[in-house]
Structures are given as C-alpha cells and as structure tokens.
C-alpha positions as CSV (number, residue, x, y, z in Angstrom):
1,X,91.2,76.5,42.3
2,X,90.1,79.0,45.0
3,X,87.2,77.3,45.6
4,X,88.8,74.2,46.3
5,X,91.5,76.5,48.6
6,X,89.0,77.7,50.4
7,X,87.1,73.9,50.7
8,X,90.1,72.6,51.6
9,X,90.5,75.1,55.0
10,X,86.7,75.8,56.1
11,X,84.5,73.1,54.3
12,X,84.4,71.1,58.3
13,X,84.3,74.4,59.9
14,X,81.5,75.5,58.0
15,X,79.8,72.7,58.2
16,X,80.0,72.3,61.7
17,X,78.8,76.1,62.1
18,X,76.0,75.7,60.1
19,X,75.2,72.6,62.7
20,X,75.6,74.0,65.9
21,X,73.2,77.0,64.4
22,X,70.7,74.7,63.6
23,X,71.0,72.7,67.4
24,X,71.3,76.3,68.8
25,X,67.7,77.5,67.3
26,X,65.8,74.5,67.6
27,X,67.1,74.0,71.3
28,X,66.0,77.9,71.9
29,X,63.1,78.0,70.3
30,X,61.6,74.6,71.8
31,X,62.7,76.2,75.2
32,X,60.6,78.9,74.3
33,X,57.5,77.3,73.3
34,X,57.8,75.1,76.3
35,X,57.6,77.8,78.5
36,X,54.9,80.1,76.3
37,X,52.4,77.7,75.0
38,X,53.4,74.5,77.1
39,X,54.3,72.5,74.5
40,X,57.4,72.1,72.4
41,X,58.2,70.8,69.0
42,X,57.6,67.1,69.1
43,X,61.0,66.5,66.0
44,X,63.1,68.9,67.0
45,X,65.3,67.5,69.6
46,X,65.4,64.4,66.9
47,X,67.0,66.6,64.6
48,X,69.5,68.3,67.1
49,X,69.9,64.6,68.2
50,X,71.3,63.9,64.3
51,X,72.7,67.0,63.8
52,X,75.1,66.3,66.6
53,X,76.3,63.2,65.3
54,X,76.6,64.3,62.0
55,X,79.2,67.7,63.4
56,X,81.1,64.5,65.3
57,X,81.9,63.0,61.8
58,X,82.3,66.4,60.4
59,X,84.6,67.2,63.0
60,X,87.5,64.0,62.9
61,X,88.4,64.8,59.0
62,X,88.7,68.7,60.4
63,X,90.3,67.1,63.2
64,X,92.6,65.2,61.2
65,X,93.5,67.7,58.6
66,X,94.5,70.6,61.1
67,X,96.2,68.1,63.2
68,X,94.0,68.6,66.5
69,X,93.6,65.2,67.0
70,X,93.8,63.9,70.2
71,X,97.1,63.1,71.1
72,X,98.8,62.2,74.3
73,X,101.6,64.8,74.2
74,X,104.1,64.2,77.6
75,X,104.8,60.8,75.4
76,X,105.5,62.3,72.3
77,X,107.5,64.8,73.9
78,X,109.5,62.4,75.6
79,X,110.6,60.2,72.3
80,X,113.1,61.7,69.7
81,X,112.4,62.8,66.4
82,X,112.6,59.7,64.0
83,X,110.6,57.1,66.3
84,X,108.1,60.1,66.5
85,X,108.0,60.4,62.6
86,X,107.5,56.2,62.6
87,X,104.5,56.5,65.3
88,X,102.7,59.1,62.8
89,X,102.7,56.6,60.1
90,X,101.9,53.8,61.4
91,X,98.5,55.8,63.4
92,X,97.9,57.1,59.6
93,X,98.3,53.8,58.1
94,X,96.0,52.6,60.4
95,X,93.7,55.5,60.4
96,X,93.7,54.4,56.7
97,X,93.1,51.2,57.2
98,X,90.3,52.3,60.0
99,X,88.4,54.8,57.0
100,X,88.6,52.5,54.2
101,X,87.0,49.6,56.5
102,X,84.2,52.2,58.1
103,X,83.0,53.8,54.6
104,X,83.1,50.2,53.1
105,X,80.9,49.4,55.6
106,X,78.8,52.3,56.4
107,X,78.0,53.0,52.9
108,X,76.3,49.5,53.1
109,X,74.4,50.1,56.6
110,X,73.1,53.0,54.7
111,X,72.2,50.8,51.7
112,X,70.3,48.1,54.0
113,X,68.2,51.3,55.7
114,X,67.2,53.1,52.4
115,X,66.2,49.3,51.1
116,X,64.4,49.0,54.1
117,X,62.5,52.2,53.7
118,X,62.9,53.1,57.3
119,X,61.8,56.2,58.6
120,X,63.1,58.7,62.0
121,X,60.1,58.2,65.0
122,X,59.0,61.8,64.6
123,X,60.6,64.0,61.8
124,X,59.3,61.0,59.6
125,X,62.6,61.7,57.9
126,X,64.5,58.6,55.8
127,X,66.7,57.2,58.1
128,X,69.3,56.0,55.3
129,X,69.6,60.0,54.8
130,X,71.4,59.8,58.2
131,X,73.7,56.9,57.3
132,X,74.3,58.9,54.5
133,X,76.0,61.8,56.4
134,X,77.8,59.2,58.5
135,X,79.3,57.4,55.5
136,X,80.7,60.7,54.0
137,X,81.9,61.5,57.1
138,X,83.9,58.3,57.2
139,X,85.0,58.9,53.4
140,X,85.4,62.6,54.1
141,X,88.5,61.5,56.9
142,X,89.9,58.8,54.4
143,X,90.1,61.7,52.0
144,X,92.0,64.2,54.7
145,X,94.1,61.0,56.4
146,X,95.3,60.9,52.2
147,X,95.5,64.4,51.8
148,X,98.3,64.7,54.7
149,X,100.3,62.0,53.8
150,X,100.2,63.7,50.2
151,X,101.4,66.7,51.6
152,X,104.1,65.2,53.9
153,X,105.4,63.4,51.0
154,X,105.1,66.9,49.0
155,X,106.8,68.5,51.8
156,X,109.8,65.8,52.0
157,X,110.5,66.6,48.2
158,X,110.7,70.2,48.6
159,X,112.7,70.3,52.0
160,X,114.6,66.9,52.4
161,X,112.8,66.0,55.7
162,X,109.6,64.9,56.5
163,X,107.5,67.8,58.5
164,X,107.4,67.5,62.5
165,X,105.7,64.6,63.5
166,X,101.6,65.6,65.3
167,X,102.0,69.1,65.0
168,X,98.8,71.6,64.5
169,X,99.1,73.4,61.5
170,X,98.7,76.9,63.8
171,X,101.7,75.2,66.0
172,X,103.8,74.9,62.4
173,X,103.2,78.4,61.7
174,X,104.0,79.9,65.2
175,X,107.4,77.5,65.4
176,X,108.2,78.8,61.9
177,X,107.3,82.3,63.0
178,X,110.1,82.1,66.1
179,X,112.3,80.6,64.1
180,X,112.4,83.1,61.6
181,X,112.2,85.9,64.2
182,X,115.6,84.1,66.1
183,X,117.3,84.2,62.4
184,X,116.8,87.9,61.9
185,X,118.0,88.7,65.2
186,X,120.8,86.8,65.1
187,X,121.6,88.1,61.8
188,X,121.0,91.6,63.5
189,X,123.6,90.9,66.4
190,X,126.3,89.6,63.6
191,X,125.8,92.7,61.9
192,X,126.5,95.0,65.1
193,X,129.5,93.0,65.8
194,X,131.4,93.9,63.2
C-alpha cells in the first residue's frame, strides 16, 4: 500500500526527473566532446530527441492528476460554482473519451512498427520501443483522468458536495489551510467576547 501511495504522488515526477537527467548529460557531455575532440556523439541528440517526447506524455497524466492542467482561469473565475462543476465533467468525459481513442490507437501504431522491424537512424534502437512509451503515456492519463473522477465521486460521499471544480491539489490544501486558520480565529474572537 505505500508503495502504490508513493506511485500514486511521484511515479510522473520521477519519471520526468530521471528524463531531464538523461537530456541534461548527454546534451553536456556532447557539448563537451564537441569542443575537446571535435566531434560529438553521433545518437545522442536522437535519444534526448525521444526522451523529450516521452517526459511530454509523462507529464499530461502528472498534469492531470495534480490538476495543473492548462486552464484559462479569468473564465472560470467569472462563472459560478455549478456550471463550473458541469464544465469539469464534460472536459473529463471528453479527456476520457480523448485517452481511450489515443491508447486504442497508439498501441496499434506501436504494433505496425515492431511488425515492421523498424529501427531509430543512429541509436539503431526499435522504433516500436518508442511507441511503446507513447502508448503508456496515453493509457497512463486514462488511468489518472479515472482516478480523479474516482476520487471526486469518493469525495461527494464523504462530504455531500463534489470538490471545487479545476483546482490544484496545492491550491486545495492552501484554501483549506485559510479556511481552517479563519475558523480558529473566529472561534478565538467569540471566546474573548464573552
């Protein structure tokens, strides 16, 4: 259970880390060489090339899941509270509909490349083994597009009302945090009062 806790919060970020690392050092080090011995590694910007893609997929589901999407918020902000909490379901359902069409599909773009047998230029690497990152990607934000609606539901059960509508999860917490903070206090004023 703690591992799939601590999946659940930094599986994207890690990933994406773990990426950027990996862009970081071949970028540096073919920089380097470039400038030493005149000559750089011939896959490497290949790989940073892929590596980058693959951190975009990575990065919706995170995107998605910590509610950091990108969001036009002077509209939102304008509209009340129930025609908000319609506009987030119907851009889930069709997020939905959007991740169950994409890894349907992808997953068979990545079945016609490994049938195919074809390889990267340089790194000589499977190209279906690419695909393959881009199809879990796809699957990965069907899984987290689920995941909130799960939790929203979850969350109407235990509260009576759905949670705000496009909200980051760090924007929850500090709006809880001030709310709880203007309780005490007033609680603290009643209390002097009397």
């Amino acid at each position: 259970m703690k591992f799939l806790r601590w999946m659940d919060h930094h599986l994207e970020v890690t990933i994406m880390a773990m990426l950027l690392v990996v862009i970081v050092l071949l970028t540096f080090t073919q920089i380097a060489m470039r400038a030493v011995i005149g000559t750089g590694i011939l896959w490497s910007e290949e790989i940073s090339k892929y590596a980058l893609v693959v951190s975009g997929f990575v990065s919706v589901a995170y995107g998605i899941r910590h509610g950091t999407m990108i969001r036009v918020d002077a509209f939102i902000s304008l509209i009340g509270r129930k025609p908000r909490l319609v506009l987030k379901y119907v851009v889930y359902a069709l997020l939905l509909g959007f991740f169950v069409l994409f890894t349907y599909k992808a997953f068979g773009v990545m079945q016609t490349m490994k049938d195919a047998g074809t390889l990267m230029s340089i790194a000589q690497i499977p190209v279906w083994f690419i695909y393959l990152f881009v199809s879990l990607g796809f699957l990965n934000g069907l899984i987290r597009v689920v995941q909130v609606l799960v939790l929203d539901y979850l969350s109407f059960r235990k509260n009576g009302r759905m949670p705000d509508t496009f909200v980051s999860e760090a924007e929850r917490d500090a709006r809880e945090a001030l709310e709880s903070m203007r309780d005490e206090m007033s609680q603290q004023e009643g209390g002097q009062e009397q």
